[in-house]
matplotlib code that plots the C-alpha trace (Angstrom):
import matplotlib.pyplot as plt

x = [0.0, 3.1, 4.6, 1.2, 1.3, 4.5, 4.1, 0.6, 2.6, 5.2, 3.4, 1.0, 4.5, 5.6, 2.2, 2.4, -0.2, -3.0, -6.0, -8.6, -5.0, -3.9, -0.7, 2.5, 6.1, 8.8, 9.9, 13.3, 13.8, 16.2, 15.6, 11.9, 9.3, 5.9, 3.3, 1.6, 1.5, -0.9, 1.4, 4.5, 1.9, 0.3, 4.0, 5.1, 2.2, 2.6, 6.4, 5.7, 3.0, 3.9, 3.2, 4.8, 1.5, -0.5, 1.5, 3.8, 2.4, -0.8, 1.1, 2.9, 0.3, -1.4, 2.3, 2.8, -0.3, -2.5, -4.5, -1.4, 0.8, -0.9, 0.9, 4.5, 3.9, 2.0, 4.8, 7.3, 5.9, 5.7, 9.3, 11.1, 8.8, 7.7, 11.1, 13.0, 10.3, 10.5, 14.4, 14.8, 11.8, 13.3, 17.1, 15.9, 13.8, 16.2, 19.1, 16.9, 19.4, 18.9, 20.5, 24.2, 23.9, 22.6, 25.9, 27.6, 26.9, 29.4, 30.9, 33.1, 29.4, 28.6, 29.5, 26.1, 24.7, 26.4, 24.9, 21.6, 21.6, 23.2, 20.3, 17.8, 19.6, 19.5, 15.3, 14.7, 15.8, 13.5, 10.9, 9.5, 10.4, 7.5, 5.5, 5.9, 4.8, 1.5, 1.2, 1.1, -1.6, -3.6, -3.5, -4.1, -7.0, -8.6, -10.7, -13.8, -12.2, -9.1, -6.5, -5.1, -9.1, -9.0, -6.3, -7.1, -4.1, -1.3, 0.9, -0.8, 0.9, -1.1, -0.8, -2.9, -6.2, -8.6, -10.6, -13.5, -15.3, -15.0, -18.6, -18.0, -19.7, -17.2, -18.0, -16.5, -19.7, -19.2, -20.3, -22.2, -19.8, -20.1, -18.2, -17.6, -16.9, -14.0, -12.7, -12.1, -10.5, -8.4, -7.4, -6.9, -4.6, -3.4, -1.8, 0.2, 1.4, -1.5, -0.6, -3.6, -3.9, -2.3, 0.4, 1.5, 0.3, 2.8, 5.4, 5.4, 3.5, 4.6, 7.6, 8.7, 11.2, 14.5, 16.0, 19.1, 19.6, 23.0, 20.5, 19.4, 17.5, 15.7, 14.4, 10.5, 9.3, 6.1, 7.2, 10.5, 7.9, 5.7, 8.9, 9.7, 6.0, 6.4, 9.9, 8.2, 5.4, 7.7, 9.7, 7.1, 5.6, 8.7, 9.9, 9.2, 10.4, 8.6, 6.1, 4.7, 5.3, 3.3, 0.0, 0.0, 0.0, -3.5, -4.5, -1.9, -1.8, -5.5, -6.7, -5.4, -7.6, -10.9, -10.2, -9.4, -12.7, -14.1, -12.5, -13.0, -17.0, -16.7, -15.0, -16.9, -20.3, -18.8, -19.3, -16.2, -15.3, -15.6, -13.2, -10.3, -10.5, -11.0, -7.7, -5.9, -7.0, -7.6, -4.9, -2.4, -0.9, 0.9, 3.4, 4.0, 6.5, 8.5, 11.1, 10.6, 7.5, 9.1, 11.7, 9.1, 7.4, 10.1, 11.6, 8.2, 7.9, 11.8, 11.0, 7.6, 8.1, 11.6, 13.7, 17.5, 16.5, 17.0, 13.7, 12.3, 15.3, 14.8, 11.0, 11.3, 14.3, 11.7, 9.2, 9.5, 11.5, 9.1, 6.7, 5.3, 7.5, 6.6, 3.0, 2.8, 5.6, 2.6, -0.2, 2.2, 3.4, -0.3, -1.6, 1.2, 0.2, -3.8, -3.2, -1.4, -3.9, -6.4, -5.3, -5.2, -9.5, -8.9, -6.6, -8.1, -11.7, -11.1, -8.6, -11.0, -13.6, -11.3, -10.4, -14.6, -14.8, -12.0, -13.1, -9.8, -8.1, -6.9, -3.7, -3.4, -4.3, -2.4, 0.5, 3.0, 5.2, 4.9, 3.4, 0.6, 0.0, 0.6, -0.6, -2.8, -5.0, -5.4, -6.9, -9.4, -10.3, -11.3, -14.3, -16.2, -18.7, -17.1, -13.4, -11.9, -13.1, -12.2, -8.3, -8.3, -8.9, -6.6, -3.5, -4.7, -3.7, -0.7, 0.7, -0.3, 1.0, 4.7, 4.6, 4.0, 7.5, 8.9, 8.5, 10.3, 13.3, 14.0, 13.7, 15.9, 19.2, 17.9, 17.8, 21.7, 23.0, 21.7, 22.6, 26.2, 27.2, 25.2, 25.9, 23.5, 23.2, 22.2, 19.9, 18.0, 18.4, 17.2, 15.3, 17.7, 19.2, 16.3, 16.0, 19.4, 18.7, 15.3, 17.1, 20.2, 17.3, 15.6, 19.0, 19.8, 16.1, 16.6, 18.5, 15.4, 12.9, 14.9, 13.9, 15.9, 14.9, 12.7, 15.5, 17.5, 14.8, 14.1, 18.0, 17.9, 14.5, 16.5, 19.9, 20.5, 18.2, 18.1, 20.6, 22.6, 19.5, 19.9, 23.5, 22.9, 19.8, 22.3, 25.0, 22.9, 21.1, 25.1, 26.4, 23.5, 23.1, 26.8, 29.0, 27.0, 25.4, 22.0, 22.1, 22.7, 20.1, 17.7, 18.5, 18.2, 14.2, 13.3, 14.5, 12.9, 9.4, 9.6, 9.1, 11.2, 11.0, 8.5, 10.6, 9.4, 11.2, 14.9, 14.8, 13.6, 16.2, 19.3, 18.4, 15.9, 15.3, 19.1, 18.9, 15.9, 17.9, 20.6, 17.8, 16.8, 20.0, 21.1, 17.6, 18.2, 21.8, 20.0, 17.3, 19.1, 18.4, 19.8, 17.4, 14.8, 12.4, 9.6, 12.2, 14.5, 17.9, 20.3, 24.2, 26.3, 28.0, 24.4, 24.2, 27.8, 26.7, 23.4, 26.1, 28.4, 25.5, 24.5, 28.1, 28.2, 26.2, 27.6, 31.6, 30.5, 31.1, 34.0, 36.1, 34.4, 35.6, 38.9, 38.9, 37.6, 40.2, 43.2, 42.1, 41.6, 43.8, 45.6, 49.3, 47.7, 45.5, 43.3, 43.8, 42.7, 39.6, 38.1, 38.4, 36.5, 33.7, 33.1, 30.2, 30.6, 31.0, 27.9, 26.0, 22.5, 19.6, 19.2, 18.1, 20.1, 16.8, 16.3, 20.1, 19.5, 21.4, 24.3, 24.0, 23.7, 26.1, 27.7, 27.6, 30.8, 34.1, 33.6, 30.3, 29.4, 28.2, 29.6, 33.3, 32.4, 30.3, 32.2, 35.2, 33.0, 32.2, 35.9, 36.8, 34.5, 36.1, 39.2, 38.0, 36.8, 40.0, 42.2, 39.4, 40.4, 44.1, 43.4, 41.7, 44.7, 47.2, 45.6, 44.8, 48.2, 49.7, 47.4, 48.1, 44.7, 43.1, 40.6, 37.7, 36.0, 38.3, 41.6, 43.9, 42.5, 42.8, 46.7, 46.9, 45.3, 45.3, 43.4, 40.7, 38.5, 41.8]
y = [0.0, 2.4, 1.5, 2.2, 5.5, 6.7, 6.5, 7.9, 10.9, 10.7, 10.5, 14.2, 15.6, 15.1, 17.2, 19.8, 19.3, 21.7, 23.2, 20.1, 17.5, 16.7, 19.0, 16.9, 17.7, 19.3, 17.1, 19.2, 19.5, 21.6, 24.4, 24.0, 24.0, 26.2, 24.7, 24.0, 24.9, 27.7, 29.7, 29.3, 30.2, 33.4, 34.4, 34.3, 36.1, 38.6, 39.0, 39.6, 41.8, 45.1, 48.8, 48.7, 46.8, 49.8, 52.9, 51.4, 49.8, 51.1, 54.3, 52.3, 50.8, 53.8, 55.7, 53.0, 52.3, 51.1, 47.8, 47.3, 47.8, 44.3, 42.0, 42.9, 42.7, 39.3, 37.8, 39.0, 37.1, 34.3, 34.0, 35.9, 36.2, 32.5, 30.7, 32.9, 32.2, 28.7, 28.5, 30.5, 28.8, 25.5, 26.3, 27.0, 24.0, 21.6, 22.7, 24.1, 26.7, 30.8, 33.1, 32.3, 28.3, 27.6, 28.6, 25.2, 24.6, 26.6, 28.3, 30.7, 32.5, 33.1, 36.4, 36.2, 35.2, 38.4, 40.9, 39.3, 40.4, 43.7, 44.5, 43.1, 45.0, 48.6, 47.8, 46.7, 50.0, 52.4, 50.0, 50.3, 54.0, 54.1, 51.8, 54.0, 56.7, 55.0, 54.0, 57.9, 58.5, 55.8, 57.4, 60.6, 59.3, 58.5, 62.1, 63.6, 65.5, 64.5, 67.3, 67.1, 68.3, 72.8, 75.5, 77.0, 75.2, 77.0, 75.1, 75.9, 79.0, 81.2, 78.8, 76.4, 75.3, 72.3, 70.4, 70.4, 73.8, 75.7, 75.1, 71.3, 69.9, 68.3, 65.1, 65.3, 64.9, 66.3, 69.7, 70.9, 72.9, 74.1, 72.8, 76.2, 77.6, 75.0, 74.6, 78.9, 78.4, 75.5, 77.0, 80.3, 78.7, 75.3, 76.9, 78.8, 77.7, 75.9, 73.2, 71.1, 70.6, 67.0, 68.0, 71.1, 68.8, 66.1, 68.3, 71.4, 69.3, 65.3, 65.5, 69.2, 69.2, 70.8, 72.6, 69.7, 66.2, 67.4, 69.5, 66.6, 69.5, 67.9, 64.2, 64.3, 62.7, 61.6, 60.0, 58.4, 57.6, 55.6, 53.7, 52.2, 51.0, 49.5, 47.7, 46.4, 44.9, 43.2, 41.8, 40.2, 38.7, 37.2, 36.1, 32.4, 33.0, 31.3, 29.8, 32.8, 35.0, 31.7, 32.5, 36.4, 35.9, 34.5, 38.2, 40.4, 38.5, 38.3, 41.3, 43.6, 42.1, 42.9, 46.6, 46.5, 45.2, 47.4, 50.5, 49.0, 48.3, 52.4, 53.6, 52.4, 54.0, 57.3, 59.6, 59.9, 56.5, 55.0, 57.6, 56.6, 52.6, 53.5, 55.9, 53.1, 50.6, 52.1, 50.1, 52.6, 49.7, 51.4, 51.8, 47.9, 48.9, 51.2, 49.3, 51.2, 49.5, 46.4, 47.4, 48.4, 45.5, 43.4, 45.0, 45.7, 41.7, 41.2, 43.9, 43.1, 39.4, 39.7, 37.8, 38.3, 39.5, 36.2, 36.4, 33.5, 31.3, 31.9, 31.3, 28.2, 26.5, 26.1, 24.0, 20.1, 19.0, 17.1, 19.9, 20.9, 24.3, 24.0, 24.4, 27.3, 29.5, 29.3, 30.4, 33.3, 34.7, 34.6, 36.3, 38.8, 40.4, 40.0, 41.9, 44.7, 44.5, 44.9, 47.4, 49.8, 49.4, 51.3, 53.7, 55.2, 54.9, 57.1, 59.0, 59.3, 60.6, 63.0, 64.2, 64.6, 66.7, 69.5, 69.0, 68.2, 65.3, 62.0, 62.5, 66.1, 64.1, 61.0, 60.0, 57.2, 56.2, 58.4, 61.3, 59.0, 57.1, 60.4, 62.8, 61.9, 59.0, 61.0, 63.9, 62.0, 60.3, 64.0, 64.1, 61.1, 61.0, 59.4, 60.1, 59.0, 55.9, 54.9, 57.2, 54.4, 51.0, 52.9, 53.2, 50.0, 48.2, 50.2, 49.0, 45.5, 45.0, 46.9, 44.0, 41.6, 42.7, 43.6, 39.9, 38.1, 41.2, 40.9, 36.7, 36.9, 38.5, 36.6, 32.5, 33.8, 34.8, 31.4, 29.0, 30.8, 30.5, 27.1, 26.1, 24.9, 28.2, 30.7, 28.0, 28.1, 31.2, 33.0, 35.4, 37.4, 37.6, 38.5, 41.4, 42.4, 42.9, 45.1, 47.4, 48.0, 48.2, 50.9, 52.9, 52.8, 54.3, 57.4, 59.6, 59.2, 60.6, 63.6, 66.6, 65.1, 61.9, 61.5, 62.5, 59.9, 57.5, 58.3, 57.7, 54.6, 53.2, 54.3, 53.2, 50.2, 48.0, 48.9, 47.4, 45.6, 43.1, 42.2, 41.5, 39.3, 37.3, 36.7, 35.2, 32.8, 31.5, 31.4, 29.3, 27.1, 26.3, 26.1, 26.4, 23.6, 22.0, 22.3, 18.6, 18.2, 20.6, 19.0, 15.4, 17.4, 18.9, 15.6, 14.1, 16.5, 16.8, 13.1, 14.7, 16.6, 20.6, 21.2, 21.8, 25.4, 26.1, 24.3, 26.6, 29.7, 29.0, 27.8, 30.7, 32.6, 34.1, 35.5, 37.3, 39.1, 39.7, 41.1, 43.3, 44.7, 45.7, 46.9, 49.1, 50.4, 51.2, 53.3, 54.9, 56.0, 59.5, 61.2, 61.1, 64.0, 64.7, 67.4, 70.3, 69.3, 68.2, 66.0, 66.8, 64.8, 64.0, 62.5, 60.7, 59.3, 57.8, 56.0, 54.6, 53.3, 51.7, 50.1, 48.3, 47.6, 44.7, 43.7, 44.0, 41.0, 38.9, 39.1, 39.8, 36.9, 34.9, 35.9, 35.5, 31.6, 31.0, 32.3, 29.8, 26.9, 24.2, 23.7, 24.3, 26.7, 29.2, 27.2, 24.2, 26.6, 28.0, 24.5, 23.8, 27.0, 25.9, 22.2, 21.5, 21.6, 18.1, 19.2, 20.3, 18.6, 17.7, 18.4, 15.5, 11.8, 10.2, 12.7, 12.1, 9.3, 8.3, 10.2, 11.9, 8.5, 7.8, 4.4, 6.4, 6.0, 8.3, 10.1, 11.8, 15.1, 13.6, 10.4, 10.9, 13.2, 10.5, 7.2, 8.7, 9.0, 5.3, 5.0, 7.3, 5.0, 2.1, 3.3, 4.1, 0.8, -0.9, 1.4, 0.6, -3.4, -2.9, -0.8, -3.8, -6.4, -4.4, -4.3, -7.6, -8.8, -6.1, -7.8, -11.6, -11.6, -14.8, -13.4, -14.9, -12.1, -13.1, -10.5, -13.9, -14.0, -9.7, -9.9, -12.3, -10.1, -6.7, -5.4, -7.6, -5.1, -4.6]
z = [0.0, 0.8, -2.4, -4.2, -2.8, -3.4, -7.5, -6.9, -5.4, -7.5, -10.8, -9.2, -8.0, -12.3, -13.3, -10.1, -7.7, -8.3, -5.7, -3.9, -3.4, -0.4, 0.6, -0.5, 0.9, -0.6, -3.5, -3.1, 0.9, 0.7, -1.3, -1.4, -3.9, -4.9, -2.5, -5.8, -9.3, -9.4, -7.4, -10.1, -12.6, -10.9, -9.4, -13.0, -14.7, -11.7, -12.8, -16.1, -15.8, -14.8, -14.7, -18.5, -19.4, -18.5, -19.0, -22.2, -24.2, -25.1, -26.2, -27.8, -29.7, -30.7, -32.0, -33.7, -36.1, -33.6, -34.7, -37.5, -34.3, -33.5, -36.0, -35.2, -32.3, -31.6, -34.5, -32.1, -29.6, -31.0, -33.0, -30.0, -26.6, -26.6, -27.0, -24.6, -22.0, -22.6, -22.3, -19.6, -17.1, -18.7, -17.9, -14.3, -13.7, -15.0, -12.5, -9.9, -9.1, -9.4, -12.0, -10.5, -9.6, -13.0, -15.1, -13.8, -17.6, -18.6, -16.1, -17.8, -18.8, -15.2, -15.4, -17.4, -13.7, -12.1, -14.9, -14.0, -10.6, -11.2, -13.4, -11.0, -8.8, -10.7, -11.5, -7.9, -6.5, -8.9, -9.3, -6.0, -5.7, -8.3, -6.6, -3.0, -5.5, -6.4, -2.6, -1.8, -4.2, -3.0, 0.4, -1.1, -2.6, 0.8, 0.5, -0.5, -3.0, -5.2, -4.4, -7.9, -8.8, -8.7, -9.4, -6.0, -3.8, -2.6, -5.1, -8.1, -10.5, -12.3, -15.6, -14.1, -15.7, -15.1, -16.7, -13.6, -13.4, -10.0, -9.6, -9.0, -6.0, -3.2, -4.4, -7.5, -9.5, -13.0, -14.0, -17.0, -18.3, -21.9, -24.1, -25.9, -22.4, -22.2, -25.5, -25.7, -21.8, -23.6, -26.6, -24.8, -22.1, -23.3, -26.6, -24.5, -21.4, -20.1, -17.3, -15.5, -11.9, -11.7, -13.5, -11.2, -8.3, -9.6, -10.2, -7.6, -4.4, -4.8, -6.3, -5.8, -8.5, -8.6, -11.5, -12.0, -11.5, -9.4, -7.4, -5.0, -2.3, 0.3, 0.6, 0.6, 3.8, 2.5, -0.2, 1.6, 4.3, 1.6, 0.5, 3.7, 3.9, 0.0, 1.2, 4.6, 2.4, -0.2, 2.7, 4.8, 1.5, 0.8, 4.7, 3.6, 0.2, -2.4, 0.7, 1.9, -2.0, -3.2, -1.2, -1.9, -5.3, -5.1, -4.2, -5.8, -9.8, -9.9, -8.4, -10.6, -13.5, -11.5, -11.0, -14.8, -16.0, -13.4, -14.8, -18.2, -17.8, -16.1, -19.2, -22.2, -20.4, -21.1, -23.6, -26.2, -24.8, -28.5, -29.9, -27.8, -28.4, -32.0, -31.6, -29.7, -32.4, -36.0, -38.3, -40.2, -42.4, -43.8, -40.4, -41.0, -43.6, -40.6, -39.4, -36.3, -35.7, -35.6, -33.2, -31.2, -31.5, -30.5, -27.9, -26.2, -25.8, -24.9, -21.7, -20.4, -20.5, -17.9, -20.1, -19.0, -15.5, -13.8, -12.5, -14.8, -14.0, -10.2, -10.4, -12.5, -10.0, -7.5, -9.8, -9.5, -11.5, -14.2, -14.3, -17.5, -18.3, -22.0, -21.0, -18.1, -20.7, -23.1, -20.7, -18.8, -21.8, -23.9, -20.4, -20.2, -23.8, -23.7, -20.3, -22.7, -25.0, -22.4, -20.7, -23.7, -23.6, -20.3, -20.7, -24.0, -23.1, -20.2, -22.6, -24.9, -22.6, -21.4, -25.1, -25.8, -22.8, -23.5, -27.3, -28.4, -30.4, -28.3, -29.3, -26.9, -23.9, -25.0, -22.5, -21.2, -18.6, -15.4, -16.8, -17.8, -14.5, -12.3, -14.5, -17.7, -16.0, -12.5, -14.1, -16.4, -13.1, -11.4, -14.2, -13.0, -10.5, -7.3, -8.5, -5.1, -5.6, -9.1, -8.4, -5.2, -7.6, -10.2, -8.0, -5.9, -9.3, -9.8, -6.6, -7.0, -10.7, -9.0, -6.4, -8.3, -10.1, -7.0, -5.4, -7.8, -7.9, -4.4, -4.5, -7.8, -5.6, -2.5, -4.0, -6.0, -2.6, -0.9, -3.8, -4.3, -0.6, -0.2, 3.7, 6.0, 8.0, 5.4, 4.2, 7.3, 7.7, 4.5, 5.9, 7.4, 3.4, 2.8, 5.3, 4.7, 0.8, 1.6, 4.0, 1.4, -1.4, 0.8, 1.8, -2.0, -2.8, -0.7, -2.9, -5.7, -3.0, -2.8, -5.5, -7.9, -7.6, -10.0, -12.8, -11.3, -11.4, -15.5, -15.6, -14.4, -16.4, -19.6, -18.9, -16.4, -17.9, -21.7, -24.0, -21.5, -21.2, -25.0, -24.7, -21.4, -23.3, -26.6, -24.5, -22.5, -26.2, -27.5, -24.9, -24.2, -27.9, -29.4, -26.6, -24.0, -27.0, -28.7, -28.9, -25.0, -24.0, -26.2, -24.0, -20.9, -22.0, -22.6, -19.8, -17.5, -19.5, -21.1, -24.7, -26.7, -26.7, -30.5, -33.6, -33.9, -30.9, -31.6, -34.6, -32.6, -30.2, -32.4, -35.4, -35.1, -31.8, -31.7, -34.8, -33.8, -30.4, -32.8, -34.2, -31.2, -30.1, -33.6, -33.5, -29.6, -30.8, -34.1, -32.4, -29.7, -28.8, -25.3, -22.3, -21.5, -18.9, -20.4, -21.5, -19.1, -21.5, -18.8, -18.8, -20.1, -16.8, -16.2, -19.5, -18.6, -15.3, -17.1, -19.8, -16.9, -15.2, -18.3, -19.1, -15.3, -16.0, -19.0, -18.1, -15.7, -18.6, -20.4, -16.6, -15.1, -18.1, -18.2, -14.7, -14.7, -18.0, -15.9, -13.1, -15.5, -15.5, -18.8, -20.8, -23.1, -23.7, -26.1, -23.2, -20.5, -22.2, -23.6, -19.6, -18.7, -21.3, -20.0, -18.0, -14.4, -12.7, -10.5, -13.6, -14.5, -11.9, -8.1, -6.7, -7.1, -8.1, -10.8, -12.3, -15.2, -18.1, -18.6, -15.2, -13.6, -10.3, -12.1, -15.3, -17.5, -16.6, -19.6, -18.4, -17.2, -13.9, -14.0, -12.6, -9.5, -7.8, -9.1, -7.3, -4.1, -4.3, -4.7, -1.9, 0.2, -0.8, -0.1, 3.4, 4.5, 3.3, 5.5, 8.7, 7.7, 7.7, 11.4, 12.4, 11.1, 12.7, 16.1, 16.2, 15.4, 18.1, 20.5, 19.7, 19.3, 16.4, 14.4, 13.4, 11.1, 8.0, 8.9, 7.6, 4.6, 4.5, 5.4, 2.4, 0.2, 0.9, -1.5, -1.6, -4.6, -6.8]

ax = plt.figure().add_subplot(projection="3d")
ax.plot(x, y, z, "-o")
ax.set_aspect("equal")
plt.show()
């Protein structure tokens, strides 16, 4: 009956448990695994779904041709977002190891490892700057009256002008306003200098701006107050790792999607709604002939879906080790752009609404990144009835799609730490990595609270995590398909999923998907135009430091490799760098039962895993002879006849030679 169990087990541990079983143990004891399936699935979709989803791409989408925008972009996804997905989750899986452990395959490339984490590193520390941002406008939004609503604050300048007449009950109900009345104060103002109330409120009251990115004045206590309280959340969600990040998942990946079709259900009810979806989708086909639409296209799929961050490979180590990777890289990546695509429904029916209102085109209202989320959005949200409430679901999402991110950031630097240093005591005591990490991430956050922060910040989204994550995902598809093999990693898929990875995707991964990583890096390099914030043109002092942090991750590389050649063993050059290429001994699966075939333990010498554990069974070997020939020597010291076979062991020796 035990026996009958355990494949029963075994055979639900190969498919990942799912909801309604009974809770099985770690199949890796150790490092431990997602308590089931869902949770890889919704920590993953969570990952990949960002605040780039929302504020990136559906400008994106309209810039760029809008519905025509659609076929680069979903034939990126396929030729280029698919595959990566796929190899990085399977990479992972297979080694259960993070971004560092995982380079036994080749560790000269474990600088690749390194760059990871400095790039997790760089986005960890703005992204939840951003997030602590969205946090204060949630609290802000706890009011009877958005504050971002009239020109009548003490902040405000004599350009201001809203879009909500001074008339406007507390409640911010919408006023009938004509729309003569507001299209001569818009033309009269807006052609000239006209700001709105959310943008001066942004500017002069959240952020209070300096004049210079060297001008660092003050550090704003609110905001450096809503930062610790974003860092405090990430770290108690992750103070089992994986264990405790697993359950909030439930909440933070899913949530998100019911305050979108709540806003989206709110949006399409309002007048001028229609005129923002059809500006978001209307087809310019002709754009399909821009080349710049396709480098759009592509690298809008390489950044949302994480590839090169080390997030995937971190997630995926803690999968069991038959899971279906092929399968969940589908559904997360499929999810990750119908969210995009969804999310541009929101955005431009409210944009659109907006747009009808001040009787202007989309296009003047139109806006991405930050100034969309902080500024665009925010004021839209003042002409509904109830604004508090739809400005709390708005920035409620914000902060839960920047977790989401956030987790698997902080977990990326956290599992790279544990697996480098690998004893028993930081094992167990994991959480106090992970403490350590949220209190440098926080101390690193200050200086972009201050009134330059938010230059800093731009810097940062623009440099140390642009081109740098292009050259990282190239190297890793070099050296897993010619320098470890193509033919190897194909034997290791279907050893760990019991088929072989689809044709489409050897050829996506051997061909395809690095040329159109070449392309994207050839277009980032073309269209590469220095960094501005409104009219605000950054020195080149600035623009030197973005550049430095941007190679920082890459140098990791080629210094690691030299490094690992130098310490090769070998006559020669050639000698010492066909060492540094080979395969670790450790290399392949976690777990002994797991390591078949060519990663057996009586495997022949000439395998990857073979030699490390026949010479244990030799070193053992070796042991017990040397306890026999203590045992002779005794015996004969002491006169003493034995009777356990020591005669026949003084005759021979050796008795397994």
């Amino acid at each position: 009956m035990s026996e009958s169990n355990t494949i029963t087990a075994s055979t639900a541990d190969q498919n990942g448990a799912v909801p309604g079983e009974p809770v099985k143990k770690d199949e890796n004891t150790r490092r431990g695994n997602w308590g089931n399936q869902i949770e890889f699935v919704l920590t993953s979709v969570g990952y990949a779904v960002g605040l780039g989803n929302v504020w990136r791409f559906p400008y994106l989408c309209y810039r760029n041709g809008g519905g025509a925008f659609m076929l680069p972009y979903f034939i990126m996804l396929v030729f280029c977002g698919i595959p990566l997905f796929f190899l990085e989750l399977s990479f992972g899986q297979f080694a259960s190891l993070g971004c560092l452990g995982v380079w036994k395959i080749s560790p000269m490339f474990k600088g690749v490892g390194y760059g990871m984490m400095v790039v997790s590193t760089y986005i960890g520390i703005y992204y939840n700057v951003v997030i602590c941002i969205a946090f204060y406008y949630f609290f802000m939004s706890m009011t009877n009256l958005l504050p971002w609503t009239y020109c009548n604050n003490p902040w405000n300048t004599p350009d201001c002008s809203g879009v909500v007449g001074s008339g406007a009950q507390l409640n911010g109900s919408l006023v009938n306003v004509t729309n003569s009345l507001i299209t001569e104060a818009y033309e009269g103002i807006n052609r000239t200098k006209r700001t709105s109330p959310s943008e001066e409120y942004w500017k002069h009251y959240v952020l209070n701006i300096s004049d210079d990115i060297g001008n660092f004045g003050e550090v704003r206590l609110p905001i450096l107050g809503c930062l610790a309280v974003s860092w405090c959340v990430v770290f108690l969600c992750l103070i089992r790792g994986v264990k405790s990040s697993g359950k909030v998942v439930y909440f933070t990946a899913t949530f998100p999607y019911v305050v979108l079709t709540i806003l989206f259900i709110r949006g399409i009810t309002l007048d001028g709604a229609i005129n923002g979806i059809k500006y978001y989708l209307t087809p310019q086909w002709q754009k399909v002939l821009d080349a710049k639409v396709w480098g759009d296209a592509a690298s809008q799929i390489f950044y949302s879906l994480g590839c090169a961050w080390g997030g995937l490979i971190t997630m995926a180590s803690y999968n069991k080790f038959h899971n279906n990777c092929f399968r969940d890289s589908i559904i997360i990546s499929i999810t990750n752009c119908a969210t995009s695509v969804y999310a541009g429904f929101v955005i431009f029916s409210i944009l659109g609404f907006m747009a009808h209102h001040l009787n202007v085109p989309v296009s003047e209202v139109a806006d991405h990144g930050p100034g969309l989320a902080f500024v665009a959005y925010p004021e839209a949200l003042t002409l509904l009835p109830i604004s508090p409430l739809w400005s709390l679901l708005f920035f409620f999402m914000l902060i839960l799609l920047g977790l989401g991110t956030q987790f698997c950031l902080l977990e990326t630097l956290v599992t790279a730490i544990v697996d480098e240093i690998g004893t028993d005591w930081i094992i167990r005591n994991k959480t106090v990595i992970t403490l350590s990490v949220a209190i440098l991430g926080f101390l690193l956050g200050v200086p972009l609270t201050t009134q330059a922060g938010i230059y800093w910040l731009l810097l940062m989204d623009n440099y140390a995590a642009s081109f740098s994550l292009v050259i990282i995902s190239c190297i890793m598809c070099i050296c897993i398909m010619y320098v470890y093999g193509h033919r190897n990693y194909f034997k290791d898929v279907e050893m760990m999923l019991g088929f072989p990875p689809p044709l489409f995707f050897k050829v996506c991964w051997r061909f395809i998907s690095p040329v159109i990583i070449s392309f994207i890096l050839i277009f980032t390099v073309i269209q590469y135009k220095p960094i501005t914030y409104n009219d605000y043109i950054y020195p080149g002092w600035s623009l030197a430091i973005g550049f430095a942090m941007a190679l920082s991750s890459v140098i990791c590389i080629p210094v690691y490799g030299l490094y690992k050649i130098s310490r090769s063993p070998g006559a020669t050059f050639r000698e010492r760098l066909k060492h540094a290429c080979q395969a670790h001994p450790k290399w392949g699966p976690a777990l002994h039962e797991h390591r078949t075939g060519r990663y057996a333990p009586m495997a022949s010498e000439d395998t990857v895993a073979g030699r490390p554990l026949k010479e244990k069974e030799e070193l053992k070997e070796e042991q017990k002879e040397g306890d026999k020939e203590k045992e002779r020597k005794d015996e004969i010291s002491l006169t003493i006849q034995g009777s356990n076979g020591s005669t026949n062991t003084h005759n021979n020796p050796n008795p397994s030679a």
